[in-house]
C-alpha positions in Angstrom: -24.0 36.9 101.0 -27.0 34.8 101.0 -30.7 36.3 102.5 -32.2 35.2 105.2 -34.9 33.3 102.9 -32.2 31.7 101.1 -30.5 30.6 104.2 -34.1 29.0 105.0 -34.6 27.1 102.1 -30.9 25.6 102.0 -31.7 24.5 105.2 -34.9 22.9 104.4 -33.8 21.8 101.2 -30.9 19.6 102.8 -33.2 18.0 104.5 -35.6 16.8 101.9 -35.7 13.6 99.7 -38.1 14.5 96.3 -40.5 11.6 95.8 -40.5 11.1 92.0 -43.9 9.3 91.5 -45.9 12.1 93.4 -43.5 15.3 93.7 -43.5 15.6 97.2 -40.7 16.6 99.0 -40.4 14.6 102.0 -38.7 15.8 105.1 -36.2 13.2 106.5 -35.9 15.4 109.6 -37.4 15.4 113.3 -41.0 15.0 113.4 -43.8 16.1 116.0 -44.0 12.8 117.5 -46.6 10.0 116.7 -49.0 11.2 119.5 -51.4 14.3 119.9 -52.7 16.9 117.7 -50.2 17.6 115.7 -48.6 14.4 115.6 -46.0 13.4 112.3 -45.5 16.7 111.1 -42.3 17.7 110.1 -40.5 20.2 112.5 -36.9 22.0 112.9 -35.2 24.8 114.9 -35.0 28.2 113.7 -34.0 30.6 115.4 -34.0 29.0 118.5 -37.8 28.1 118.1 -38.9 24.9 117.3 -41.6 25.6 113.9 -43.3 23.7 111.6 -41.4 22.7 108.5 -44.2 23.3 105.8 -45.5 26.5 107.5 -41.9 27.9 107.0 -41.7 27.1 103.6 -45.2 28.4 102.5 -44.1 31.4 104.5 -40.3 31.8 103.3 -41.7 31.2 99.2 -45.5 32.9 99.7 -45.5 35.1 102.4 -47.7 35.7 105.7 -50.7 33.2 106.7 -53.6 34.9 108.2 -54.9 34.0 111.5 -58.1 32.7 110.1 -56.2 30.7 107.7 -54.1 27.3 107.7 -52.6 24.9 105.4 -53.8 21.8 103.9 -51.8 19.1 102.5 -53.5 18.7 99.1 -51.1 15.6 98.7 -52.4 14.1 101.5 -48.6 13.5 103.1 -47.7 15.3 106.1 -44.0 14.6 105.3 -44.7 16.7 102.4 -42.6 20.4 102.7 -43.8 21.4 98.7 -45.3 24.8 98.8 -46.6 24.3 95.3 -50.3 24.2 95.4 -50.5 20.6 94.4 -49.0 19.8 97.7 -50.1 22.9 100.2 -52.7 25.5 99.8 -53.7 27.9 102.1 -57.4 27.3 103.4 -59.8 28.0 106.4 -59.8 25.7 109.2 -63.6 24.6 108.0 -62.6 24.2 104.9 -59.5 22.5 105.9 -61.1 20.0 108.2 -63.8 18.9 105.2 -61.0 17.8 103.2 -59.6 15.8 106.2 -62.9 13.9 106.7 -63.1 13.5 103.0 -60.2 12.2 102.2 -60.6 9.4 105.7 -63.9 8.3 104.2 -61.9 8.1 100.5 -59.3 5.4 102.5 -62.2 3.5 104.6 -64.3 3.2 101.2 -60.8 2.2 99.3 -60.2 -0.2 102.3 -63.5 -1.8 102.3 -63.7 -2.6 98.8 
């Protein structure tokens, strides 16, 4: 018989496509939407709650995320379900938020040049 955590990630594992130039794995499941907040991010039902797809698999493989903490997509790709550091890493929302302004001034620099 298979644990609950396996059960998890043979269920988000059916439902990824591994991009073999960056290592992401991509979810080609429902999505948050293109609008709001949290728009584009991966989502799926579990029991009977509608969750975030990379929050459940850093949880499933690493464990609990503290309140004052979040997760950043190092990669850059909110499709991205890897909970390998290279792709997600568990940050403060500060800390978190730099990145995300860093990385928008990295594409408008990129885009003016």
């Amino acid at each position: 018989m298979m644990s609950r955590r396996d059960n998890i990630r043979e269920k988000v594992l059916s439902r990824i496509q591994v991009d073999e130039q960056t290592g992401c794995w991509i979810w080609t499941g429902p999505t948050s939407g293109t609008e709001g907040r949290g728009a584009g991010y991966p989502r799926m039902s579990l029991g009977g709650q509608t969750v975030a797809v990379h929050i459940v698999m850093w949880t499933n493989e690493h464990g609990y995320i503290p309140g004052k903490k979040e997760l950043d997509h190092v990669c850059r790709n909110r499709l991205c379900v890897r909970p390998h550091p290279a792709h997600l890493e568990m940050v403060t929302r500060k800390r978190n938020a730099i990145r995300r302004e860093q990385a928008k001034r990295a594409i408008f620099y990129e885009e003016a040049i």
